[in-house]
LOSE-836431 format. One record per atom (N, C-alpha, C, O): atom name; x, y, z. Coordinates in pm, 1 decimal, always signed. Example, Ala and Ser with C-alpha at 12.3 -4.5 7.8 and 13.67 -1.06 7.14 Angstrom:
<site 'N' <+1319.0 -569.0 +780.0>> <site 'CA' <+1230.0 -450.0 +780.0>> <site 'C' <+1320.0 -330.0 +780.0>> <site 'O' <+1423.6 -331.9 +846.5>> <site 'N' <+1285.0 -225.0 +708.0>> <site 'CA' <+1367.0 -106.0 +714.0>> <site 'C' <+1290.0 +3.0 +787.0>> <site 'O' <+1340.9 +113.8 +803.9>> 
***
This chain:
<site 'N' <+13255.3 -13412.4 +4795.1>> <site 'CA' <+13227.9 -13431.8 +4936.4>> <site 'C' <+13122.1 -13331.4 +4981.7>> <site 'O' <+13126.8 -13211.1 +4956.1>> <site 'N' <+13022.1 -13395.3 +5054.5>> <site 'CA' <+12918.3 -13285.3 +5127.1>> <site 'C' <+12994.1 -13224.4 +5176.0>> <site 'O' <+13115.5 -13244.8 +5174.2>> <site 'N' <+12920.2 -13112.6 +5244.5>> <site 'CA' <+12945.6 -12986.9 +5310.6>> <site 'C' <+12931.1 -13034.0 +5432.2>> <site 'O' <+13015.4 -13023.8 +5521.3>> <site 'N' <+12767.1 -13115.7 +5445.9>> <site 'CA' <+12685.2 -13145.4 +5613.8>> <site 'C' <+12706.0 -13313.5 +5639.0>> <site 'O' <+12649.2 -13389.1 +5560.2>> <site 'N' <+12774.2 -13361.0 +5731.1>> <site 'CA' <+12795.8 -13507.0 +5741.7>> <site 'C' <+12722.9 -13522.5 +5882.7>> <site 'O' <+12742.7 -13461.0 +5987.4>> <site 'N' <+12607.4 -13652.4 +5844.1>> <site 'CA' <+12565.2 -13688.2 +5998.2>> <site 'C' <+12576.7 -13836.9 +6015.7>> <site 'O' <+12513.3 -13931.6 +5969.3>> <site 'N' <+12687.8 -13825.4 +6105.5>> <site 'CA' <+12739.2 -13967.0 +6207.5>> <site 'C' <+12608.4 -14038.8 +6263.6>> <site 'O' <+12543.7 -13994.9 +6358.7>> <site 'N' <+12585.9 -14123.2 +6211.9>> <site 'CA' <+12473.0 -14179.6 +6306.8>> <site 'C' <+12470.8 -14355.0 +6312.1>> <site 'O' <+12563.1 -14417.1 +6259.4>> <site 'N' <+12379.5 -14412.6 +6366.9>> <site 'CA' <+12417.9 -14572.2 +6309.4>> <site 'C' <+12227.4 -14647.8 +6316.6>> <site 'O' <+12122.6 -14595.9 +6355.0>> <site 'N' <+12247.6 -14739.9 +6279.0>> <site 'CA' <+12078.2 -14852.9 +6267.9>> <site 'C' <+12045.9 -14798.6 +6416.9>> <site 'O' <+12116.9 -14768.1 +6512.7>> <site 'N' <+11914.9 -14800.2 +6394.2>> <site 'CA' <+11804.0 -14824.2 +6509.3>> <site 'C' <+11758.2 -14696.0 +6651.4>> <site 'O' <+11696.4 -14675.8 +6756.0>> <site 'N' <+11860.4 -14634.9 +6532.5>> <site 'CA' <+11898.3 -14487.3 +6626.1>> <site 'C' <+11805.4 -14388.6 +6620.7>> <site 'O' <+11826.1 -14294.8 +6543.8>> <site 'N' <+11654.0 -14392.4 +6722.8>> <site 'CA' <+11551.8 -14288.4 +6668.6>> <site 'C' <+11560.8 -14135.5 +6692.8>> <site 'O' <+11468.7 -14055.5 +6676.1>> <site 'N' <+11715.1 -14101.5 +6744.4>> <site 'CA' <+11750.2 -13952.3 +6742.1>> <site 'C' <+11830.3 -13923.5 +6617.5>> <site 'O' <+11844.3 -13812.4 +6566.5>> <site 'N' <+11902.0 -14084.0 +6557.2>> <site 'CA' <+11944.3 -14023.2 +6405.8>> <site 'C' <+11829.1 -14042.2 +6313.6>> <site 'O' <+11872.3 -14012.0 +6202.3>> <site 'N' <+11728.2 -14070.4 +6305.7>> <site 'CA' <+11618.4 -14025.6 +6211.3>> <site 'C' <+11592.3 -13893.4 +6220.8>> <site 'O' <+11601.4 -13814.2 +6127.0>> <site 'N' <+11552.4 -13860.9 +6358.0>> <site 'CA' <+11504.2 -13718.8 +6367.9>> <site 'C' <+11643.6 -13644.2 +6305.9>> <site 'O' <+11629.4 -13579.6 +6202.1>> <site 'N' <+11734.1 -13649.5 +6347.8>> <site 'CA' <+11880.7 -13570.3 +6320.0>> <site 'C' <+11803.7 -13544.6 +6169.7>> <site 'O' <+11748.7 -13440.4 +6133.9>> <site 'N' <+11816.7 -13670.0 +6094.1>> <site 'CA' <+11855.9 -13691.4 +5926.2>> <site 'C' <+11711.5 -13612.7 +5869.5>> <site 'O' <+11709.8 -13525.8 +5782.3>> <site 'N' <+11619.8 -13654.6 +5926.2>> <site 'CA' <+11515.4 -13557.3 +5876.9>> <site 'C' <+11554.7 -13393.4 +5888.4>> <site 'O' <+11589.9 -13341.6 +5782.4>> <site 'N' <+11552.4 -13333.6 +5972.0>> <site 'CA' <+11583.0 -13160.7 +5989.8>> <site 'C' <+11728.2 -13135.0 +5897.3>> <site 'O' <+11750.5 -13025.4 +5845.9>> <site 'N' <+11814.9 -13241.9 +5885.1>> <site 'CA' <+11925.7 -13169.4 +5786.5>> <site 'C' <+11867.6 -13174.1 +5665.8>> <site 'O' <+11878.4 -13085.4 +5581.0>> <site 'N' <+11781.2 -13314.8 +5649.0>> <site 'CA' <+11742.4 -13304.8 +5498.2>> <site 'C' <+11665.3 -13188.2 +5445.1>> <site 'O' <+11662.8 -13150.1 +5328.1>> <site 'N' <+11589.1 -13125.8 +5570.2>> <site 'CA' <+11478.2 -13002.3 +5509.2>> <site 'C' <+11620.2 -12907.7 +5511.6>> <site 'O' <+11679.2 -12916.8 +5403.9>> <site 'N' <+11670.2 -12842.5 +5583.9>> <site 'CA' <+11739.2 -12783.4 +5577.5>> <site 'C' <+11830.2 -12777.4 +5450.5>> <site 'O' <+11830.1 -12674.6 +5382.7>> <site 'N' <+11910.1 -12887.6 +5415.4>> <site 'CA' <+11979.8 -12937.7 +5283.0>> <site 'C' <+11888.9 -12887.2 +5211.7>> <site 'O' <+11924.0 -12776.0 +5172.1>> <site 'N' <+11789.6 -12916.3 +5177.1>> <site 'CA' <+11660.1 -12915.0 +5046.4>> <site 'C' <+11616.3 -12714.5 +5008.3>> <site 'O' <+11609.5 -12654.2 +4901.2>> <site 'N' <+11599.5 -12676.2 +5127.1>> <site 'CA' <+11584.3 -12526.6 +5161.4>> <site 'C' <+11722.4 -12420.7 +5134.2>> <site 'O' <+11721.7 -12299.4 +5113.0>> <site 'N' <+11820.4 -12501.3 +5142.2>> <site 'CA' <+11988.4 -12405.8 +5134.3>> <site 'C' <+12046.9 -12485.7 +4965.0>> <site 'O' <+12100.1 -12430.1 +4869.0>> <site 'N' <+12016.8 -12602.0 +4980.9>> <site 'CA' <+12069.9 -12623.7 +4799.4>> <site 'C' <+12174.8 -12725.9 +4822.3>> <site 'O' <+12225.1 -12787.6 +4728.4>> <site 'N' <+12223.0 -12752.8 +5000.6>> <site 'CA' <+12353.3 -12772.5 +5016.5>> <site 'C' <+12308.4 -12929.0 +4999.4>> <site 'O' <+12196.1 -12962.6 +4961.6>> <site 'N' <+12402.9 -13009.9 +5029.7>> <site 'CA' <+12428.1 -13187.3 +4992.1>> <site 'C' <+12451.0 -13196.7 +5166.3>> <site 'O' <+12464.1 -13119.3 +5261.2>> <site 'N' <+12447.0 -13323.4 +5143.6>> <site 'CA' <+12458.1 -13416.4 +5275.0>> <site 'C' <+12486.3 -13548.7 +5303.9>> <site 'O' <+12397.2 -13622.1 +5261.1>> <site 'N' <+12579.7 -13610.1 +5362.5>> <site 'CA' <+12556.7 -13727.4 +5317.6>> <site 'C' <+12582.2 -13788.6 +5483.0>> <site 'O' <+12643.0 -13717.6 +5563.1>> <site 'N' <+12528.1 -13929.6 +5524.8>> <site 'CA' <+12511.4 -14011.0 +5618.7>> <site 'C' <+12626.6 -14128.9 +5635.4>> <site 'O' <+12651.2 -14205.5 +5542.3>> <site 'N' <+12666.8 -14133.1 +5710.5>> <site 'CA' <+12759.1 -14230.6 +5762.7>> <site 'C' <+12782.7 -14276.5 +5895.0>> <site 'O' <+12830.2 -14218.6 +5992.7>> <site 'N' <+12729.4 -14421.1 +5874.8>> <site 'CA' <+12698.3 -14533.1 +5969.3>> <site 'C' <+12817.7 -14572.9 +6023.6>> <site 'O' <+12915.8 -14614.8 +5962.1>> <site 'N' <+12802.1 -14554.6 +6168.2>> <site 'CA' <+12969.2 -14516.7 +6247.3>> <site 'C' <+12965.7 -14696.1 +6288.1>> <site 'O' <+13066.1 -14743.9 +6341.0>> <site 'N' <+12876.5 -14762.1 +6266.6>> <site 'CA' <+12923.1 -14914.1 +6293.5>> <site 'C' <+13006.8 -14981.3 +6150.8>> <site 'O' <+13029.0 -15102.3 +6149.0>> <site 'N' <+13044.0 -14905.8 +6050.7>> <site 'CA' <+13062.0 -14969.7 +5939.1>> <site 'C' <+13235.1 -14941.8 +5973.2>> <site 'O' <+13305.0 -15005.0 +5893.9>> <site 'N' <+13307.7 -14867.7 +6065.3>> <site 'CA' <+13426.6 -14843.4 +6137.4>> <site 'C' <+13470.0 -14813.9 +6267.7>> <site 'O' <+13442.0 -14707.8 +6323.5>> <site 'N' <+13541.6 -14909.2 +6322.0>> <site 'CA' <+13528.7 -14915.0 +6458.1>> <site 'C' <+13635.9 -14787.3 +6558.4>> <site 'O' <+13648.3 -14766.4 +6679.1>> <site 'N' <+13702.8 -14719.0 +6421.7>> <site 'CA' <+13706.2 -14569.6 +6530.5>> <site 'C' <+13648.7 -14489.1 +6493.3>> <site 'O' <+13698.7 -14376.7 +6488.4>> <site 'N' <+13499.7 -14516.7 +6444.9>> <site 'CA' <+13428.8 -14408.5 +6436.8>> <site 'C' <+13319.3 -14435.3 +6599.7>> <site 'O' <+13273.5 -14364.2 +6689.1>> <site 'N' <+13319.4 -14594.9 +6558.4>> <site 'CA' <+13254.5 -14623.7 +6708.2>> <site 'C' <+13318.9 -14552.9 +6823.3>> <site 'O' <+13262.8 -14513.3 +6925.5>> <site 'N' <+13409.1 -14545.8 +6800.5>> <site 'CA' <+13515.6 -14529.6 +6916.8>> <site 'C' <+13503.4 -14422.2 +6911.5>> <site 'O' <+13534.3 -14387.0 +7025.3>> <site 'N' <+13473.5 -14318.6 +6846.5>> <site 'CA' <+13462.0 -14135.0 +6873.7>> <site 'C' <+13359.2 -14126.7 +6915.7>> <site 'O' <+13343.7 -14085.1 +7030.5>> <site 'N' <+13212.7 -14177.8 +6807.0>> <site 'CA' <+13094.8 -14110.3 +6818.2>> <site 'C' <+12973.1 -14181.5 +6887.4>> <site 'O' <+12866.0 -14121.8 +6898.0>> <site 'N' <+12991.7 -14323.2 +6939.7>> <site 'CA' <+12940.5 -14405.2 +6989.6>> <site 'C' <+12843.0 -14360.9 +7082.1>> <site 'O' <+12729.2 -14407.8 +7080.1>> <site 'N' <+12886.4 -14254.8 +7181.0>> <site 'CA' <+12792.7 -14224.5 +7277.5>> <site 'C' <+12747.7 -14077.7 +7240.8>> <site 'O' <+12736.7 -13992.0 +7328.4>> <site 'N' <+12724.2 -14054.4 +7118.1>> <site 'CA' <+12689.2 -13907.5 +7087.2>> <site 'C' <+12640.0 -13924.8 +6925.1>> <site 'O' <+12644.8 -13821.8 +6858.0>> <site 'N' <+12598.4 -14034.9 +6866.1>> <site 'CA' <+12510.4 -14018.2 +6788.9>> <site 'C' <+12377.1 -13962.1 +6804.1>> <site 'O' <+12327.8 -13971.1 +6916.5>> <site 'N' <+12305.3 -13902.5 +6706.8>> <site 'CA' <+12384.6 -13881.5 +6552.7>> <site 'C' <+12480.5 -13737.0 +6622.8>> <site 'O' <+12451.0 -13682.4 +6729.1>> <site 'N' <+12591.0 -13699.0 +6537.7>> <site 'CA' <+12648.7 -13608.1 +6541.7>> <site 'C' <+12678.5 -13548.4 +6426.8>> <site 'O' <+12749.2 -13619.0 +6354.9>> <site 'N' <+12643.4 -13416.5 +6371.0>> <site 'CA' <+12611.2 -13325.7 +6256.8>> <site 'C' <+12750.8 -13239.1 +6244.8>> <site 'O' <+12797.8 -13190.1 +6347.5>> <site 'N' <+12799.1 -13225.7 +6151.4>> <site 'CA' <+12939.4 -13216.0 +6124.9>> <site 'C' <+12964.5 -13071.0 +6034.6>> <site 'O' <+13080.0 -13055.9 +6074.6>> <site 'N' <+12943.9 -12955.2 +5944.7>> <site 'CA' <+12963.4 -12858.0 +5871.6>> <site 'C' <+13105.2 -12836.1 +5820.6>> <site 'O' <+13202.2 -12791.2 +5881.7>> <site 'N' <+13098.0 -12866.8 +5728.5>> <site 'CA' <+13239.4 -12794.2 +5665.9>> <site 'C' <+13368.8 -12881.3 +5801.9>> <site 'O' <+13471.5 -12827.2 +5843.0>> <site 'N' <+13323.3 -13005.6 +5838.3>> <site 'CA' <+13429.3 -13049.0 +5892.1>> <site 'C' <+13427.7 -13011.6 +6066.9>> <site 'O' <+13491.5 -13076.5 +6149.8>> <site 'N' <+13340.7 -12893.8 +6098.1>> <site 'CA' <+13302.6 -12873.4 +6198.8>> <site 'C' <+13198.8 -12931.9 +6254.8>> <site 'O' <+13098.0 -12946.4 +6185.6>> <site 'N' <+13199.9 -12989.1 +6422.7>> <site 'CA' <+13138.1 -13028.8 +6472.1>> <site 'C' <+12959.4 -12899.4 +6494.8>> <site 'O' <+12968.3 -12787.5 +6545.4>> <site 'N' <+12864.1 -12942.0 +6458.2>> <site 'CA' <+12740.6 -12844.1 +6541.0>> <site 'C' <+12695.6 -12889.9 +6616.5>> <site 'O' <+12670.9 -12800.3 +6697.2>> <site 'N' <+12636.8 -13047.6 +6681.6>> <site 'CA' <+12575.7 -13054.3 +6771.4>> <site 'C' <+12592.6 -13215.4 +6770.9>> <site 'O' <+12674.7 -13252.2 +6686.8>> <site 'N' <+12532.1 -13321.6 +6847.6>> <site 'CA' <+12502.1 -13441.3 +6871.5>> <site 'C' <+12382.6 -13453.6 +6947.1>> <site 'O' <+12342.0 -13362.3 +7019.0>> <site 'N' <+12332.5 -13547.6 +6936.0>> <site 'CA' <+12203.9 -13639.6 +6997.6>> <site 'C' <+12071.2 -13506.4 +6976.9>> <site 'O' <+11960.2 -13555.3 +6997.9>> <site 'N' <+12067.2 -13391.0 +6949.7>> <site 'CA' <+11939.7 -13304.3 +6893.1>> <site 'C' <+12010.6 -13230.9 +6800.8>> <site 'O' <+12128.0 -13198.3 +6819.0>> <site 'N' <+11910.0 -13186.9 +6647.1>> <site 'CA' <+12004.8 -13085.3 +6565.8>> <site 'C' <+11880.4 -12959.2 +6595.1>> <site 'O' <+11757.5 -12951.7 +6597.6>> <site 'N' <+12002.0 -12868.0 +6615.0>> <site 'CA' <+11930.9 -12715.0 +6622.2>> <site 'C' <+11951.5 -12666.2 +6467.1>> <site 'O' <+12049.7 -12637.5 +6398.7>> <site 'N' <+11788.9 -12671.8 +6442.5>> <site 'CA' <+11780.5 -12645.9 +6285.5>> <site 'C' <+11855.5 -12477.2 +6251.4>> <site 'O' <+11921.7 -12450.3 +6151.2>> <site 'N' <+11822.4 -12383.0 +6363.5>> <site 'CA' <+11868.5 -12283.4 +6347.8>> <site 'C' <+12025.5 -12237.0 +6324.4>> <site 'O' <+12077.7 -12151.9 +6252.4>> <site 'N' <+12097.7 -12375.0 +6460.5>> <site 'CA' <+12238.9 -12319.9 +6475.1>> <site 'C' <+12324.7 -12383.6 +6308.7>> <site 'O' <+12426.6 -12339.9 +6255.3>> <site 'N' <+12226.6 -12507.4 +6261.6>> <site 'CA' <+12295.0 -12573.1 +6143.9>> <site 'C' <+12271.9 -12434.8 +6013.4>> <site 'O' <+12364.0 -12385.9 +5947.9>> <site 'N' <+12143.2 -12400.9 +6005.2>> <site 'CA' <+12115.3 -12284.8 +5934.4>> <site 'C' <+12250.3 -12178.5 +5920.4>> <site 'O' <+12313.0 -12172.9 +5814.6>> <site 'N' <+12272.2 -12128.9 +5991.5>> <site 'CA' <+12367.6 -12041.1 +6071.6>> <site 'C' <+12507.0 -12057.4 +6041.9>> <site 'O' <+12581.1 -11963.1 +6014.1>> <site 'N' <+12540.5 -12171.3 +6047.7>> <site 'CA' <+12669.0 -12260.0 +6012.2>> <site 'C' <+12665.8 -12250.7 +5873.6>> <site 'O' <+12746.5 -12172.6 +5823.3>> <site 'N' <+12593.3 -12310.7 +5802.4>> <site 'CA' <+12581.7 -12282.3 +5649.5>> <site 'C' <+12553.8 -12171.1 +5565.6>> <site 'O' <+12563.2 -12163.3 +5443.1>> <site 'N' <+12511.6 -12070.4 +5664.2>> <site 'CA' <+12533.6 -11968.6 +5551.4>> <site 'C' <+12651.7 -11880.5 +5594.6>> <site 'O' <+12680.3 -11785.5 +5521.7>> <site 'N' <+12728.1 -11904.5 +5714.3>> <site 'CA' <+12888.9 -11834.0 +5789.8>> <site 'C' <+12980.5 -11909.6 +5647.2>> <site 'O' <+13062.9 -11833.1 +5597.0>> <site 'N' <+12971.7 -12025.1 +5594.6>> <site 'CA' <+13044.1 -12078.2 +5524.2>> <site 'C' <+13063.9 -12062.3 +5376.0>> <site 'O' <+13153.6 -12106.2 +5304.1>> <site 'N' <+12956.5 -11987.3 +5347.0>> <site 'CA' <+12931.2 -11928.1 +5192.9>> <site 'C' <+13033.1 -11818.9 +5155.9>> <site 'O' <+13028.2 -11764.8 +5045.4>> 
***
């Protein structure tokens, strides 16, 4: 299981941006990541629907709808 999970779903041009900055980030720290499309379960709709994408750490919530490359930074290396 990744470490960094980002909730996001189709057509969503704040989960591109999201998925881009974790990926540099991921690529720069070593860490994994993986994406999951909250329309593929409907209580995920039901949590994250109005707050995609939402960026997740070690199970912890960091942010929704902008990722602060710094605060995700930050998060991942508190977890080492």
């Amino acid at each position: 299981m990744s470490r960094v999970v980002v909730f996001s779903r189709m057509g969503c041009h704040l989960c591109v941006d999201a998925i881009s900055v974790v990926q540099s980030v991921c690529l720069d720290t070593g860490e994994s990541f993986e994406v999951i499309d909250i329309d593929s379960d409907p209580a995920l709709v039901s949590e994250y629907s109005d707050y995609v994408p939402v960026v997740e750490v070690d199970g912890i919530q960091q942010g929704f709808w902008r990722v602060d490359e710094a605060r995700l930074r930050r998060a991942l290396d508190s977890g080492r």
